[in-house]
LOVEX-680791 format. One line per 4 residues: number of its first residue (from 1); their letters; for each residue x, z, y of N, C-alpha, C. Coordinates in steps of 0.2 Angstrom, whole numbers, plus 2048, in hexadecimal, padded with zeros to 3 digits. Example, Ala and Ser with C-alpha at 12.3 -4.5 7.8 and 13.67 -1.06 7.14 Angstrom:
residues 2
1) as) 842 827 7E4 83E 827 7EA 842 827 7F0  840 823 7F5 844 824 7FB 840 827 800
This chain:
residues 85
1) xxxx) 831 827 808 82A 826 805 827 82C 806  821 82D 807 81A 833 805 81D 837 7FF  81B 83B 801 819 840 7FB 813 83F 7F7  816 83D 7F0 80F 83C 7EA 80E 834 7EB
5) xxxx) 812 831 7ED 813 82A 7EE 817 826 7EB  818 824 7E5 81E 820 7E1 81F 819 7E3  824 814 7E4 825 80F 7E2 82B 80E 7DD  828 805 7DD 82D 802 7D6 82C 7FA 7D8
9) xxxx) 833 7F8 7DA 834 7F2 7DC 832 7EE 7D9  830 7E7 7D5 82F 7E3 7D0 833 7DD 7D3  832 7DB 7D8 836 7D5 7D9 837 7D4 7E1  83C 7D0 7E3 841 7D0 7E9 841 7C9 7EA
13) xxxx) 841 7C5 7EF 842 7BE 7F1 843 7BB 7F8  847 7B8 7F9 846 7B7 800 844 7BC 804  847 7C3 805 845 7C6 80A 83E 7C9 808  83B 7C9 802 834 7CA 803 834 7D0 7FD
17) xxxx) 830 7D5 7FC 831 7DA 7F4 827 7DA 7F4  829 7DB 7EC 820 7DE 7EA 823 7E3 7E4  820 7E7 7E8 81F 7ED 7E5 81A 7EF 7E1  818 7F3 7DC 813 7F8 7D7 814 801 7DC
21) xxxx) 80F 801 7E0 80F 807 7E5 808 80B 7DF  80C 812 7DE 805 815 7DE 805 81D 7E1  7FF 81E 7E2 7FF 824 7E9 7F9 82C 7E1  7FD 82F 7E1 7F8 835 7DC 7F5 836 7E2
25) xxxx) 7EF 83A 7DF 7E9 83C 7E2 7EA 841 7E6  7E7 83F 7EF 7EA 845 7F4 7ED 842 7F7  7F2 83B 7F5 7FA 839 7FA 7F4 835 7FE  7FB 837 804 7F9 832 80B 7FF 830 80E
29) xxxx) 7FE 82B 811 805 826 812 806 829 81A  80B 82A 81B 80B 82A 825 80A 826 828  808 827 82E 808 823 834 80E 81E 833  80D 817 833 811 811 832 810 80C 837
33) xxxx) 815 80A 838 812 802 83E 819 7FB 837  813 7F6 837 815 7F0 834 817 7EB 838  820 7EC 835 825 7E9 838 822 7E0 836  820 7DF 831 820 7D9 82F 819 7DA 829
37) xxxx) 815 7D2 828 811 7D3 825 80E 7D7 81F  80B 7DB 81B 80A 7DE 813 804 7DD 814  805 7DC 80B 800 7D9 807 7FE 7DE 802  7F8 7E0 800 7F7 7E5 7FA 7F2 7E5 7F6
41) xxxx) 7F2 7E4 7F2 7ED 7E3 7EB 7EB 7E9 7E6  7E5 7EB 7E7 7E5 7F1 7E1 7E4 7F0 7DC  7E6 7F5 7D8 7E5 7F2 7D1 7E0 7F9 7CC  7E2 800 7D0 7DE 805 7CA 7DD 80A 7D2
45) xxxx) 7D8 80D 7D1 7D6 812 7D5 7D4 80F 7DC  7D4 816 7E1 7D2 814 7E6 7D4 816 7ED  7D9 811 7F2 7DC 811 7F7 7D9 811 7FE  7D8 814 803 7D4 816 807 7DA 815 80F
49) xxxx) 7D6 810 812 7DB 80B 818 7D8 80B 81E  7D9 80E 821 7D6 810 826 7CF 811 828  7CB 815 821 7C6 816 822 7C2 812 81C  7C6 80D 81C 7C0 807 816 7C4 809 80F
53) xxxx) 7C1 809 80A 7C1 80E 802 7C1 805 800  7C8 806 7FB 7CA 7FF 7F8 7C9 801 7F1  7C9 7FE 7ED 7C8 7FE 7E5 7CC 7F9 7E1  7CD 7F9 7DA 7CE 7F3 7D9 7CC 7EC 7D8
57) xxxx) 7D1 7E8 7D9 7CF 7E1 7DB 7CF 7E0 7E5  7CF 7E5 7E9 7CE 7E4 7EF 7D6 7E4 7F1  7D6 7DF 7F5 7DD 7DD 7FB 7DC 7DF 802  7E4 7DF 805 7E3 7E2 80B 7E9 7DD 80E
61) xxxx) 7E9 7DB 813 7EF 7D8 816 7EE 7DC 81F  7F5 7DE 81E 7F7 7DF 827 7FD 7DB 829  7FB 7D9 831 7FE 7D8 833 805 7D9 837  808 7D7 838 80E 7DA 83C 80B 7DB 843
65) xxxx) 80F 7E1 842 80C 7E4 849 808 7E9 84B  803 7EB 845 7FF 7EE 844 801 7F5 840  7FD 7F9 841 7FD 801 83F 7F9 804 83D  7FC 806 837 7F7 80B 831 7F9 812 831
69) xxxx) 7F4 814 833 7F2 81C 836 7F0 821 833  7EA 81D 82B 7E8 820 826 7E7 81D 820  7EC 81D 81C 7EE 81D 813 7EE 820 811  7E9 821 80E 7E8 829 806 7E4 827 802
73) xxxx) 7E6 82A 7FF 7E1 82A 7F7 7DF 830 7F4  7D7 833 7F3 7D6 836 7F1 7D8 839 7EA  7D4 831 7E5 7D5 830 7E0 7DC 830 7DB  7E0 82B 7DF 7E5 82A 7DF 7E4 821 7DC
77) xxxx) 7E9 81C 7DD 7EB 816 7DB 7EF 814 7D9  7F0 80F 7D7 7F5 80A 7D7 7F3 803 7D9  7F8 7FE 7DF 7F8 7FB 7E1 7FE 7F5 7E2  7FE 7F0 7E2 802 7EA 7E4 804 7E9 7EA
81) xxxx) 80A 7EA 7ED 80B 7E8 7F3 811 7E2 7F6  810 7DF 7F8 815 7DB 7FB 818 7DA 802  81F 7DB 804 81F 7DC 80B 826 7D8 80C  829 7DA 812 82F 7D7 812 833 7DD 812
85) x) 83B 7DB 80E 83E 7DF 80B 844 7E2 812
């Protein structure tokens, strides 16, 4: 995981996990490519995704397949994520 980037598992099923992700002010996630679909829901702050500035209440689904380049947060956040475990 990142530096200044916490997780915390909440629940597991069939292959799938959702996490409570939160990033202090400054993190930034590395260069990733998505082995399979995630799902992300904000809940506080503000998460910054390839340029577009998310807030709470905003979602993000990527595809499998697909590559995140730039994840950071100035402010810092907390976030809901769901992927395959």
């Amino acid at each position: 995981m990142a530096s200044r980037v916490f997780v915390k598992d909440i629940a597991v099923t069939d292959g799938w996990e959702m996490q409570i992700v939160r990033f202090e002010p400054g993190a930034r996630f590395p260069v990733h490519t998505h082995e399979s679909p995630e799902f992300l829901f904000i809940l506080e702050g503000e998460l910054v995704q390839a340029g577009r500035r998310m807030g709470p209440g905003w979602a993000s689904v990527a595809g499998a397949g697909t590559i995140d380049d730039d994840v950071h947060s100035e402010t810092g956040c907390v976030f809901v994520l769901v992927d395959r475990a």
